[in-house]
N, CA, C and O atoms as CSV, one atom per row, in Angstrom:
chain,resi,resn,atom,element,x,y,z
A,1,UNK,N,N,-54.275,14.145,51.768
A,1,UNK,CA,C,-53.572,12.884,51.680
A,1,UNK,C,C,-52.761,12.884,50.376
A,1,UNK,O,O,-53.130,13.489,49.370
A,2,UNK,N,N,-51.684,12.197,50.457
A,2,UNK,CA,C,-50.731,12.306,49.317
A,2,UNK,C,C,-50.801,11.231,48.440
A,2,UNK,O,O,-51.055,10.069,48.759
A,3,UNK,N,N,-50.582,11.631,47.384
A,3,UNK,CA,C,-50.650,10.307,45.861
A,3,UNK,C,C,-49.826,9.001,46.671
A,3,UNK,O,O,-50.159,7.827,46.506
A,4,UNK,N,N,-49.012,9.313,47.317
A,4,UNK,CA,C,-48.153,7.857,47.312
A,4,UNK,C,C,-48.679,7.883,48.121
A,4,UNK,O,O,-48.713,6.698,47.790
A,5,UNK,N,N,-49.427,8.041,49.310
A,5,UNK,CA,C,-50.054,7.204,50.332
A,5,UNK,C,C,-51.236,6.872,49.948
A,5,UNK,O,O,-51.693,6.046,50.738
A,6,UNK,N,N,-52.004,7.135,49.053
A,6,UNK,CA,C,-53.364,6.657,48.892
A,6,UNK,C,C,-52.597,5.430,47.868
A,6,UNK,O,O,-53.420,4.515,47.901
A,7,UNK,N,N,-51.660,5.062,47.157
A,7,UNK,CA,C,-51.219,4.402,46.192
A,7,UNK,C,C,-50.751,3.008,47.002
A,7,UNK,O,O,-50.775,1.855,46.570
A,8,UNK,N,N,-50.293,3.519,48.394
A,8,UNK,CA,C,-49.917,2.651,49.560
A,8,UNK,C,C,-50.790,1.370,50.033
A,8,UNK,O,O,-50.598,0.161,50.162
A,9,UNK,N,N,-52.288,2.660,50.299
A,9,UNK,CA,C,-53.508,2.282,51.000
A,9,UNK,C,C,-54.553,1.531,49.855
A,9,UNK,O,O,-55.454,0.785,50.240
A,10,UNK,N,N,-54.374,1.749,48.764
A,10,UNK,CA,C,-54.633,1.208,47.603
A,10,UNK,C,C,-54.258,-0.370,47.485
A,10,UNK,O,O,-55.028,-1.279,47.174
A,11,UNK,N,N,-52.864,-0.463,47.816
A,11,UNK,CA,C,-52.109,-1.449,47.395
A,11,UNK,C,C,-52.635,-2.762,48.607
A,11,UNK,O,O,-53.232,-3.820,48.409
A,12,UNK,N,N,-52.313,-2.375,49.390
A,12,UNK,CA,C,-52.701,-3.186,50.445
A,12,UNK,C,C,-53.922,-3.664,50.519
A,12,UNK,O,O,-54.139,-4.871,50.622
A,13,UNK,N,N,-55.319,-2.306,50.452
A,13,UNK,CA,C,-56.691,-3.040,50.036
A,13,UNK,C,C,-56.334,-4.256,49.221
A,13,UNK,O,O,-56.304,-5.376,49.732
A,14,UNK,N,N,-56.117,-4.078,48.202
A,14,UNK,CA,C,-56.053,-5.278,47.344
A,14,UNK,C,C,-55.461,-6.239,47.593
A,14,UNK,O,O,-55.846,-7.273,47.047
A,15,UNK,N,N,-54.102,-6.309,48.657
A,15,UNK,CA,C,-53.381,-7.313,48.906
A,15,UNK,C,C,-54.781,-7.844,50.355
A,15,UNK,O,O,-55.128,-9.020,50.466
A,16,UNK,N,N,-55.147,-7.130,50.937
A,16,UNK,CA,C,-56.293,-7.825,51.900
A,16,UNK,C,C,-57.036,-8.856,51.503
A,16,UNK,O,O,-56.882,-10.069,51.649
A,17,UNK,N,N,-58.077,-8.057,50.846
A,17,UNK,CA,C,-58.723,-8.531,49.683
A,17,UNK,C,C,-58.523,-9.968,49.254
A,17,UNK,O,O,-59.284,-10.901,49.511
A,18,UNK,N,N,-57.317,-10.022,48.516
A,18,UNK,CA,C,-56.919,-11.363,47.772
A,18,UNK,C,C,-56.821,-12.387,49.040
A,18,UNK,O,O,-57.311,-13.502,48.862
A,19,UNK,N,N,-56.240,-12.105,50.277
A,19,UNK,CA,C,-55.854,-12.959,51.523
A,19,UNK,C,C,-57.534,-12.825,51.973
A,19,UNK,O,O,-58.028,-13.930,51.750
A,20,UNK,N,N,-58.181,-12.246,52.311
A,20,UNK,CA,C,-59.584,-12.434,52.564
A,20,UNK,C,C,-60.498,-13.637,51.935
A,20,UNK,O,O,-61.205,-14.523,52.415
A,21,UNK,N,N,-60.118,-13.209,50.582
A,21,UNK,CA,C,-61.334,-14.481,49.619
A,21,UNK,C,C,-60.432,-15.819,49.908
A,21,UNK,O,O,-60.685,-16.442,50.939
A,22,UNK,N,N,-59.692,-16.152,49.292
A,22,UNK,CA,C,-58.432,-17.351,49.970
A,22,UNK,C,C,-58.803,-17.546,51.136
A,22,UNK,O,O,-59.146,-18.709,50.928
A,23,UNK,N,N,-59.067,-17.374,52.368
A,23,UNK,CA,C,-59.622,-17.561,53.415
A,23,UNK,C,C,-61.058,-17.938,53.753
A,23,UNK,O,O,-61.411,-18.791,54.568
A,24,UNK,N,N,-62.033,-16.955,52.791
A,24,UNK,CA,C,-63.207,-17.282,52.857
A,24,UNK,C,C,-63.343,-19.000,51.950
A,24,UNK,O,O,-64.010,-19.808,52.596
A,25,UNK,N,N,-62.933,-19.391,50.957
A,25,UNK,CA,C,-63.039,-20.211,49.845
A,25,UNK,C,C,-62.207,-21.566,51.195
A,25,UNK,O,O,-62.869,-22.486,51.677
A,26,UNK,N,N,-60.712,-21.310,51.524
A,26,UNK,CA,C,-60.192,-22.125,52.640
A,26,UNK,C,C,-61.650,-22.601,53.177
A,26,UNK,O,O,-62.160,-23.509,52.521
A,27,UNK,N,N,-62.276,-22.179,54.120
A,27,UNK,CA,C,-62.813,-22.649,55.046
A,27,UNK,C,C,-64.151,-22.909,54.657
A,27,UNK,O,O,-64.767,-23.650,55.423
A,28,UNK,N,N,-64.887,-22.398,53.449
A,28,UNK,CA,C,-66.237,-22.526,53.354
A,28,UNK,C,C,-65.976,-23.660,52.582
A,28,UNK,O,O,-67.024,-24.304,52.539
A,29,UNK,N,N,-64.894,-24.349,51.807
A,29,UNK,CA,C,-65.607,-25.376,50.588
A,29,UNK,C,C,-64.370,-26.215,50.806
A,29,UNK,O,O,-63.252,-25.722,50.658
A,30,UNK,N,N,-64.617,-27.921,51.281
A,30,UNK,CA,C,-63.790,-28.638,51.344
A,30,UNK,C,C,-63.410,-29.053,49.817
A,30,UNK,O,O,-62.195,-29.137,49.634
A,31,UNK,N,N,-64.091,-29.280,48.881
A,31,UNK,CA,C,-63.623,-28.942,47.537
A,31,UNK,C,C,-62.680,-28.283,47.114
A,31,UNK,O,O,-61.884,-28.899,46.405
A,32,UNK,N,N,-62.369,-26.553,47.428
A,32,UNK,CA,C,-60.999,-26.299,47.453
A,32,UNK,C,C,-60.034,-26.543,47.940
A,32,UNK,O,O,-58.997,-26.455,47.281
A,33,UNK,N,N,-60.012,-26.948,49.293
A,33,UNK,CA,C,-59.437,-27.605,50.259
A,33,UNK,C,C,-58.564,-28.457,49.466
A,33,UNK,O,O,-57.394,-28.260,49.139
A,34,UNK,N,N,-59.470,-29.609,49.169
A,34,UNK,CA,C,-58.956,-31.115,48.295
A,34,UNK,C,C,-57.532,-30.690,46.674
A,34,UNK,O,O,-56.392,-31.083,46.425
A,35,UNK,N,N,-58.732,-29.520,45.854
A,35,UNK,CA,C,-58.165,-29.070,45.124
A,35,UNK,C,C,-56.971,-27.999,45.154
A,35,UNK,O,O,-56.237,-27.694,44.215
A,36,UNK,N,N,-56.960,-27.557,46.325
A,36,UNK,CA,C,-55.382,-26.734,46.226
A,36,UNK,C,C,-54.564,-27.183,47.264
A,36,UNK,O,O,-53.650,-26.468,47.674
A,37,UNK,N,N,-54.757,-28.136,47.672
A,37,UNK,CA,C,-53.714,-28.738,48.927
A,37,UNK,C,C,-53.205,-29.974,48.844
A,37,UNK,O,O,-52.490,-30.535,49.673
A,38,UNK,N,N,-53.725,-30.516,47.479
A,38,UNK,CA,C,-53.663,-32.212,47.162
A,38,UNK,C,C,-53.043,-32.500,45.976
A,38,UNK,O,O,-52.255,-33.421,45.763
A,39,UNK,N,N,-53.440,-31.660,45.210
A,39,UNK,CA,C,-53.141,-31.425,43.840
A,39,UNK,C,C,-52.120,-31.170,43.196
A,39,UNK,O,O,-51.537,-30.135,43.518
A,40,UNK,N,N,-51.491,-32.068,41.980
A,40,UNK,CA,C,-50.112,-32.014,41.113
A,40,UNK,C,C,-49.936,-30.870,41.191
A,40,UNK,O,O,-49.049,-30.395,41.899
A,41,UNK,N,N,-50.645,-30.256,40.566
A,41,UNK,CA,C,-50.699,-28.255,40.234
A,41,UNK,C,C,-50.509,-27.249,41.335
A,41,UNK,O,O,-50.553,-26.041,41.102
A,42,UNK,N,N,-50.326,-27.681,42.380
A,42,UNK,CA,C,-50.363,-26.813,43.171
A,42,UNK,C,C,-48.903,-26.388,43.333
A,42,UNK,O,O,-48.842,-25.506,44.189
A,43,UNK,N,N,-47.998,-26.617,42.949
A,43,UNK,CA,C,-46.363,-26.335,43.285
A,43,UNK,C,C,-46.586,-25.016,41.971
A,43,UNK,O,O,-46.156,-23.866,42.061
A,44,UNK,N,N,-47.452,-25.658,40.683
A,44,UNK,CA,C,-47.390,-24.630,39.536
A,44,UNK,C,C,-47.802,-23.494,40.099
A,44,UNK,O,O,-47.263,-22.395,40.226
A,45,UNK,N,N,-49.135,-24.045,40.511
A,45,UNK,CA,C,-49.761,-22.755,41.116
A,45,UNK,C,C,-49.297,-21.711,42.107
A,45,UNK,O,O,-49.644,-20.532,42.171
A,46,UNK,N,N,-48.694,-22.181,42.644
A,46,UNK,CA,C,-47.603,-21.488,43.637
A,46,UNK,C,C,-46.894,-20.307,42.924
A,46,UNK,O,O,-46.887,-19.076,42.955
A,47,UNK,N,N,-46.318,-21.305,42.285
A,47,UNK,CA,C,-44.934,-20.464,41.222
A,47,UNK,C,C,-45.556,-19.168,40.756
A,47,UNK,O,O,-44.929,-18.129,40.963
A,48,UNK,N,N,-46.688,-19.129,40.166
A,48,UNK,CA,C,-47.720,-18.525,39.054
A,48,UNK,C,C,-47.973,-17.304,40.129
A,48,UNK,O,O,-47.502,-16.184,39.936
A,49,UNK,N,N,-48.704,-17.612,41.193
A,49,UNK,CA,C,-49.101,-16.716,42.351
A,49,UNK,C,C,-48.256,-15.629,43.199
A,49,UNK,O,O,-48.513,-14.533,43.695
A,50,UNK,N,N,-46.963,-16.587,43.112
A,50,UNK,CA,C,-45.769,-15.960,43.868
A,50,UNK,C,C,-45.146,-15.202,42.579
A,50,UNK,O,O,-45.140,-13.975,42.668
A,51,UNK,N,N,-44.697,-15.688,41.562
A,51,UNK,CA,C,-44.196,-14.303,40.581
A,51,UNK,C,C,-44.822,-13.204,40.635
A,51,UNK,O,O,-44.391,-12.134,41.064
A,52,UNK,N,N,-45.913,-13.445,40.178
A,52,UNK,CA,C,-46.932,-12.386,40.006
A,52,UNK,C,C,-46.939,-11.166,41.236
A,52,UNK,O,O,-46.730,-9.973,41.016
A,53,UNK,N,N,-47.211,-11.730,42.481
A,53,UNK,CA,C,-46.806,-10.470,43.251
A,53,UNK,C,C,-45.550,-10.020,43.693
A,53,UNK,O,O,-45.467,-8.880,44.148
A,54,UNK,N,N,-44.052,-11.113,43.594
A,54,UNK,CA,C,-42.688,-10.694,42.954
A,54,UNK,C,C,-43.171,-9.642,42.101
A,54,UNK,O,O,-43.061,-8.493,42.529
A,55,UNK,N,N,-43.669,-9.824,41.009
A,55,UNK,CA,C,-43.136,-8.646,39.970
A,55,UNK,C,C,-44.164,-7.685,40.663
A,55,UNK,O,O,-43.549,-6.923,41.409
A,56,UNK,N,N,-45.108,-7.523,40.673
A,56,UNK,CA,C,-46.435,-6.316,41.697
A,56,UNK,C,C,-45.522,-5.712,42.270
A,56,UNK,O,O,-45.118,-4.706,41.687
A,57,UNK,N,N,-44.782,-6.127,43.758
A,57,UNK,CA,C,-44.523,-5.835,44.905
A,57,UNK,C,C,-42.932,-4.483,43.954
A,57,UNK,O,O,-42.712,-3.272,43.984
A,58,UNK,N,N,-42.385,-5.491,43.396
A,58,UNK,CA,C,-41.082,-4.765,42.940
A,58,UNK,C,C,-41.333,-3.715,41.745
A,58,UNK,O,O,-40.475,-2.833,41.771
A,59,UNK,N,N,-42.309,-3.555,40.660
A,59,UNK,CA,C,-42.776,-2.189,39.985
A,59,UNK,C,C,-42.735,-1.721,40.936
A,59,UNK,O,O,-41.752,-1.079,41.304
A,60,UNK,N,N,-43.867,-1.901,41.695
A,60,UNK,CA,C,-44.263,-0.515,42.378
A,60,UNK,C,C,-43.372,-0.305,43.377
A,60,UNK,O,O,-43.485,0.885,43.673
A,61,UNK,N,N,-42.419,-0.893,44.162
A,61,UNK,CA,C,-41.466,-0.145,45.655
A,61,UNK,C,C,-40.297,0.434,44.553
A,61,UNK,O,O,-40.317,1.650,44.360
A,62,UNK,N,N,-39.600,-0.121,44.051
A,62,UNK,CA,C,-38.653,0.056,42.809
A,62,UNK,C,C,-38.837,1.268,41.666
A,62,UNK,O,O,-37.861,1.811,41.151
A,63,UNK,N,N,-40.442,1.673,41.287
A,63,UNK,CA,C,-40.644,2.302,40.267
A,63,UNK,C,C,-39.773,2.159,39.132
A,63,UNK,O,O,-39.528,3.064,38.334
A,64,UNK,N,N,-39.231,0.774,39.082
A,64,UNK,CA,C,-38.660,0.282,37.504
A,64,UNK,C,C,-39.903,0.703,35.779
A,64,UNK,O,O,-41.129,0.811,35.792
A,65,UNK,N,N,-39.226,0.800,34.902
A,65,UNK,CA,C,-40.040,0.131,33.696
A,65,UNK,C,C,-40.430,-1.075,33.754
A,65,UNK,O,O,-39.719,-1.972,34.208
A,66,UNK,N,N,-41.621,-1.255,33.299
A,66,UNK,CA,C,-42.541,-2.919,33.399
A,66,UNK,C,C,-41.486,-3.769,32.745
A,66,UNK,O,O,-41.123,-4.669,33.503
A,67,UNK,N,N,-40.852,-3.771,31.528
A,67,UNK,CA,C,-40.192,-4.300,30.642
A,67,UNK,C,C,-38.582,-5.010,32.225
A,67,UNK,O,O,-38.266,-6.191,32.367
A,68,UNK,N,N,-38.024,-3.899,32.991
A,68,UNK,CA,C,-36.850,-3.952,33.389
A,68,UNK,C,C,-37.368,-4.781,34.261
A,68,UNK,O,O,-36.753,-5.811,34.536
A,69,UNK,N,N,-38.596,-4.490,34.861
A,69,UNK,CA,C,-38.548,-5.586,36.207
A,69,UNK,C,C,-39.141,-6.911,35.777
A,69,UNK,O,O,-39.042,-7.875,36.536
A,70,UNK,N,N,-39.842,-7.038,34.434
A,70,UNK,CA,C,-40.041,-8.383,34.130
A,70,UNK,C,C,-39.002,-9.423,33.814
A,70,UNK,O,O,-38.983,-10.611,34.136
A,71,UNK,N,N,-37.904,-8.525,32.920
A,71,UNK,CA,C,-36.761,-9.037,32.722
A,71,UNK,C,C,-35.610,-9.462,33.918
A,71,UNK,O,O,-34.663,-10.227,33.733
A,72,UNK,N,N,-36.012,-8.627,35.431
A,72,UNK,CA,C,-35.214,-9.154,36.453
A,72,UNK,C,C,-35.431,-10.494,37.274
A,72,UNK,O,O,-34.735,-11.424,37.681
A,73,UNK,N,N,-36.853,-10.077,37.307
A,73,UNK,CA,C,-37.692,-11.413,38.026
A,73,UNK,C,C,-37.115,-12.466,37.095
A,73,UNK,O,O,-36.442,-13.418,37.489
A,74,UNK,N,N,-37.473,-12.186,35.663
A,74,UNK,CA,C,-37.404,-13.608,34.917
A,74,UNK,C,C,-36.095,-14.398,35.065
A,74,UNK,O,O,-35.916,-15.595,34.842
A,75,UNK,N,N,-35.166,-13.421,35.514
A,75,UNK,CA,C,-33.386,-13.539,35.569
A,75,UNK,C,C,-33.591,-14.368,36.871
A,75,UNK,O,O,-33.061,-15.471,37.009
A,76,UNK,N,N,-34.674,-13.580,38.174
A,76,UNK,CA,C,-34.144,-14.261,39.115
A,76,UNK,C,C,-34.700,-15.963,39.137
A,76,UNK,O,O,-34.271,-16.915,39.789
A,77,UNK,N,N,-35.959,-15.865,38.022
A,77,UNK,CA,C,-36.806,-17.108,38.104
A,77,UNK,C,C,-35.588,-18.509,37.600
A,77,UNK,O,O,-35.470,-19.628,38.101
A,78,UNK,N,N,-34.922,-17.953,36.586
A,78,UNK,CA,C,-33.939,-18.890,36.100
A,78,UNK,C,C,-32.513,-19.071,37.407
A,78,UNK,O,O,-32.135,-20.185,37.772
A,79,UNK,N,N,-32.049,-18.075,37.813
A,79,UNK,CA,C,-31.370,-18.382,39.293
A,79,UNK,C,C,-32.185,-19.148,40.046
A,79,UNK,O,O,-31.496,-20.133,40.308
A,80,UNK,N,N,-33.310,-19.291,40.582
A,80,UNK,CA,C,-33.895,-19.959,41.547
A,80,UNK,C,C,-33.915,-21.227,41.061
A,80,UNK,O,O,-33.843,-22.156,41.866
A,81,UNK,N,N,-34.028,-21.516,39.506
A,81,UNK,CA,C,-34.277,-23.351,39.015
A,81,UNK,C,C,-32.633,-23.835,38.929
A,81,UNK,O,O,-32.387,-24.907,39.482
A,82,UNK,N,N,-31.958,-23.411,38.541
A,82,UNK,CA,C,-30.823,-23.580,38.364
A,82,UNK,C,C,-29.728,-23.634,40.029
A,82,UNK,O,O,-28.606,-24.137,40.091
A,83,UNK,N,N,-30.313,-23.114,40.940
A,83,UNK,CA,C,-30.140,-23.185,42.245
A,83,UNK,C,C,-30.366,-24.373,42.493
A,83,UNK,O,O,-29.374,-25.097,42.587
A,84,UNK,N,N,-31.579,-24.924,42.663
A,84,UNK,CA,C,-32.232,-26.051,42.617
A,84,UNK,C,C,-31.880,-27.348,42.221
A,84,UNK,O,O,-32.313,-28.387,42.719
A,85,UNK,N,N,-30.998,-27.233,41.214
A,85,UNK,CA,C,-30.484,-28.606,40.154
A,85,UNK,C,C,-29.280,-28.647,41.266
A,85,UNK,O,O,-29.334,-29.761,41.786
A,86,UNK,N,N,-28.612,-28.165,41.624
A,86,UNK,CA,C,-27.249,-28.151,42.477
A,86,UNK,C,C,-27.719,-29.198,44.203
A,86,UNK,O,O,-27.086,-30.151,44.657
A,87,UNK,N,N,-28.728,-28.685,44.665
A,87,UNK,CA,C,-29.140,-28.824,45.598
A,87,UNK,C,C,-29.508,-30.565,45.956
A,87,UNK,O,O,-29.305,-31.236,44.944
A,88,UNK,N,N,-29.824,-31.116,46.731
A,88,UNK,CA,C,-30.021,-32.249,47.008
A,88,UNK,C,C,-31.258,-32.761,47.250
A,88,UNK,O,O,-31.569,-33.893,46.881
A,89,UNK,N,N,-31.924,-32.098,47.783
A,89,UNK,CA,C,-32.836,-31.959,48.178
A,89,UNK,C,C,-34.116,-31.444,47.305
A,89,UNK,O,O,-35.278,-31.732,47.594
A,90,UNK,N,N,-33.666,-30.513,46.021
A,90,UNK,CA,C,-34.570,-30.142,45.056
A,90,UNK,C,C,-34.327,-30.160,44.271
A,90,UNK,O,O,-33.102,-30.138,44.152
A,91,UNK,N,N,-35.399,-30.233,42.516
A,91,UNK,CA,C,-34.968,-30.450,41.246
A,91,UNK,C,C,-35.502,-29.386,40.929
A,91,UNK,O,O,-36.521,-28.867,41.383
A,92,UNK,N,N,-34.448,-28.865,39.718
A,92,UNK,CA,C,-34.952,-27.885,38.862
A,92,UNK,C,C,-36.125,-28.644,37.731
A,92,UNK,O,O,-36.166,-29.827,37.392
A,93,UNK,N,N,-36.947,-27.607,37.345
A,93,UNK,CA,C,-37.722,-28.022,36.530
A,93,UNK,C,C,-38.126,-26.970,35.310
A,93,UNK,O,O,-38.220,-25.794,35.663
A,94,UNK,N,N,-38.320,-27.200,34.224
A,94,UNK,CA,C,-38.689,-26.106,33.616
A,94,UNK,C,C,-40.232,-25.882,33.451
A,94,UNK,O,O,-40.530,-24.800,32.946
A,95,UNK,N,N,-41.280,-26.730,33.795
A,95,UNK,CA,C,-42.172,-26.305,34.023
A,95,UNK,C,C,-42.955,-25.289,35.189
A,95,UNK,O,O,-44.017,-24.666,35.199
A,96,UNK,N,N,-41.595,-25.525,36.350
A,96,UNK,CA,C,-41.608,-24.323,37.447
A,96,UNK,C,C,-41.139,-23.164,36.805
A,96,UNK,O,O,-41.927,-22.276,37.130
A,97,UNK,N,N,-40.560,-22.855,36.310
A,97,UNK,CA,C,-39.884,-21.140,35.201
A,97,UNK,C,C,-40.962,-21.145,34.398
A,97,UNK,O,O,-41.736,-20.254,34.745
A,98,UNK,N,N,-41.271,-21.636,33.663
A,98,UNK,CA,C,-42.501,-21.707,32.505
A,98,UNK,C,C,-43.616,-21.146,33.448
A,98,UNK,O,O,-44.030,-20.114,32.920
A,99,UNK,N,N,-44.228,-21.369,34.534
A,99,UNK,CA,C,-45.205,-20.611,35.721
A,99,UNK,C,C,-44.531,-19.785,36.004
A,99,UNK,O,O,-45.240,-18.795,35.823
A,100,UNK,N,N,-43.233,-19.319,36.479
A,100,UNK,CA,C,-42.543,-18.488,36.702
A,100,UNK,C,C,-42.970,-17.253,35.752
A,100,UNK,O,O,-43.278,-16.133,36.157
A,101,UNK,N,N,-42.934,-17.607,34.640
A,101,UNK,CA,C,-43.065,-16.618,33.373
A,101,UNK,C,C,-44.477,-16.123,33.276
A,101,UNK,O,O,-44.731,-14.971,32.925
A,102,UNK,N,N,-45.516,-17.125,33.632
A,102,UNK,CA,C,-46.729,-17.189,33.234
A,102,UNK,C,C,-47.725,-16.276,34.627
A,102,UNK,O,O,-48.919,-16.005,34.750
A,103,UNK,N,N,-46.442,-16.019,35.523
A,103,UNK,CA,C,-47.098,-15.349,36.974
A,103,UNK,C,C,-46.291,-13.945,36.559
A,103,UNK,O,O,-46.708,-13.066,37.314
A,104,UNK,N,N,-45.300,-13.414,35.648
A,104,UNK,CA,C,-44.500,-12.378,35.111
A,104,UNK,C,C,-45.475,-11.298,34.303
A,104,UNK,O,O,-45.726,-10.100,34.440
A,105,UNK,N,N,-45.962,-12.522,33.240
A,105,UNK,CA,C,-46.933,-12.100,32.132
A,105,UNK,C,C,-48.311,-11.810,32.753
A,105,UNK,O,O,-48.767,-10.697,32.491
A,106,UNK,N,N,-49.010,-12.570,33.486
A,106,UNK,CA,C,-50.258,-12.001,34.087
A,106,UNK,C,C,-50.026,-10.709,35.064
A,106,UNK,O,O,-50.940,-10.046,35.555
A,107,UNK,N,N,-48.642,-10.482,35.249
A,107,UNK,CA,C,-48.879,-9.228,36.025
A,107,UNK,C,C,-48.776,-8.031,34.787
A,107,UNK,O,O,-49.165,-6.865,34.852
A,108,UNK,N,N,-48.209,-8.637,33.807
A,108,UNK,CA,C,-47.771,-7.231,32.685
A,108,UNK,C,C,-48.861,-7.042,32.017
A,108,UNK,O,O,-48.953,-5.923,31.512
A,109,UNK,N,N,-49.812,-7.836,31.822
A,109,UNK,CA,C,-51.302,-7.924,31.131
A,109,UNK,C,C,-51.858,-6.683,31.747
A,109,UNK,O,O,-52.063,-5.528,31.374
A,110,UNK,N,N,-52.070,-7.596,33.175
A,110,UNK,CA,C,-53.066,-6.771,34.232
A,110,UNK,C,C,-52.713,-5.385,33.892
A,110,UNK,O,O,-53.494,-4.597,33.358
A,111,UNK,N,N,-51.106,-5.040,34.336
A,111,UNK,CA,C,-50.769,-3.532,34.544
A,111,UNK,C,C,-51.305,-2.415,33.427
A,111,UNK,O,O,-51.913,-1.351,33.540
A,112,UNK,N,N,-50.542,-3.530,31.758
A,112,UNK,CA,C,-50.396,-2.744,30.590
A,112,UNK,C,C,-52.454,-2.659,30.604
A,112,UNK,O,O,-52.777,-1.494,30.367
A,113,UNK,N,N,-53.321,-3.289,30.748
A,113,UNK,CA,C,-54.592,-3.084,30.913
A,113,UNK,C,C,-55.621,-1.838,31.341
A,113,UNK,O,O,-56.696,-1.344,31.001
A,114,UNK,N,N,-54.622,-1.680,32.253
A,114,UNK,CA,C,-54.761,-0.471,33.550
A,114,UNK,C,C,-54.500,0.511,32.710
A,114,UNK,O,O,-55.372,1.286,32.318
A,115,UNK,N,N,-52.991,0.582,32.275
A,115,UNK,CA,C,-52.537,2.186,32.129
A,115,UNK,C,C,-53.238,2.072,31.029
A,115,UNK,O,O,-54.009,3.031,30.981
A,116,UNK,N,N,-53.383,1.261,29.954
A,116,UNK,CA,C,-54.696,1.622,28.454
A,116,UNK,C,C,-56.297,2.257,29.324
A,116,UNK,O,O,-56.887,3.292,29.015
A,117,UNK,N,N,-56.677,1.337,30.374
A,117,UNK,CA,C,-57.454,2.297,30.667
A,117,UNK,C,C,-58.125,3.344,31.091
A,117,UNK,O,O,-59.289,3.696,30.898
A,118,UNK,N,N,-56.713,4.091,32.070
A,118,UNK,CA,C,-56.620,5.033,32.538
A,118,UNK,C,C,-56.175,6.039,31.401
A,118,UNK,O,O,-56.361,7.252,31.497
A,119,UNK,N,N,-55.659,5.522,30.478
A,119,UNK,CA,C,-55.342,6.608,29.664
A,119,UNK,C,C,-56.398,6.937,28.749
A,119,UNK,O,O,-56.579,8.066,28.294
A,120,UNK,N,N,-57.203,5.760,28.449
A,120,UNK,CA,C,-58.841,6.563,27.691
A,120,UNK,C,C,-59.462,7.029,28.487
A,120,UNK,O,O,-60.343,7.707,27.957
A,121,UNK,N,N,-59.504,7.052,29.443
A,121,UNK,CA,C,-60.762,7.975,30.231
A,121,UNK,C,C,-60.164,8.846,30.740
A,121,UNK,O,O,-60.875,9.536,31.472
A,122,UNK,N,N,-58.324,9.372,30.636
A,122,UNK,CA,C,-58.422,10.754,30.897
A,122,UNK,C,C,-58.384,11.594,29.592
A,122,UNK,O,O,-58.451,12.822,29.620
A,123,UNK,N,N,-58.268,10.836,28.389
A,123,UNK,CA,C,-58.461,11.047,27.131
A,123,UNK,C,C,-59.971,12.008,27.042
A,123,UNK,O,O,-60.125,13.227,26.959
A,124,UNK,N,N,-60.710,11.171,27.086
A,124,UNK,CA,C,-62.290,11.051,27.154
A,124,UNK,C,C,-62.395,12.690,28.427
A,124,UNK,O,O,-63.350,13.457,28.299
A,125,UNK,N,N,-61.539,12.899,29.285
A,125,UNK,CA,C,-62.139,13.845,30.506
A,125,UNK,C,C,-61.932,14.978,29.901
A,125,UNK,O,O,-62.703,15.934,29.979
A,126,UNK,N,N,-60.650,14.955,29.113
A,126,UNK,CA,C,-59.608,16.162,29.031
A,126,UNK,C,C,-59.939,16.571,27.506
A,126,UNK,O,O,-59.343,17.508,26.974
């Protein structure tokens, strides 16, 4: 089996995964229910959830630098609010870009996390 297909089959576990528990939590606890379907925060939360695998989805099909694709998303996050102010129907907000940013940064955490720790333990092998 080849690096990019196990990297494929990799990717997707995890995208399961995340749609699995969200499903399990959906239906087992009307508590979340209340809390992510009712709630001021939930448009944030959105924003936060949806960057985050924006920027995921586009590193990895793209193989950009972390730096280039944070800086594109963030470009497109400010097109999408600024879209918005024009529109009739929707307001721009800057606390939607501000999640925008904050779903950018939790993916660059996560990543830059990873490659620090893949790189001590092949440190540590080799």
């Amino acid at each position: 089996m080849t690096n990019t297909s196990m990297k494929s089959r990799y990717h997707l576990s995890i995208l399961a995964i995340i749609v699995i528990l969200f499903f399990c939590l959906y239906f087992s606890s009307a508590d979340f229910r209340r809390i992510a379907f009712r709630s001021a925060e939930i448009d944030s939360i959105g924003h936060i959830i949806s960057f985050f695998c924006l920027t995921w989805v586009l590193h990895s099909i793209l193989k950009l630098p972390l730096l280039n694709t944070m800086l594109t998303v963030a470009f497109y996050g400010v097109l999408t609010e600024l879209g918005q102010y024009y529109l009739g129907f929707r307001s721009a907000q800057v606390s939607d870009f501000i999640a925008d940013l904050i779903g950018i940064g939790l993916f660059a955490i996560i990543r830059w996390s990873i490659l620090m720790y893949r790189n001590r333990s092949s440190q540590r092998s080799g």
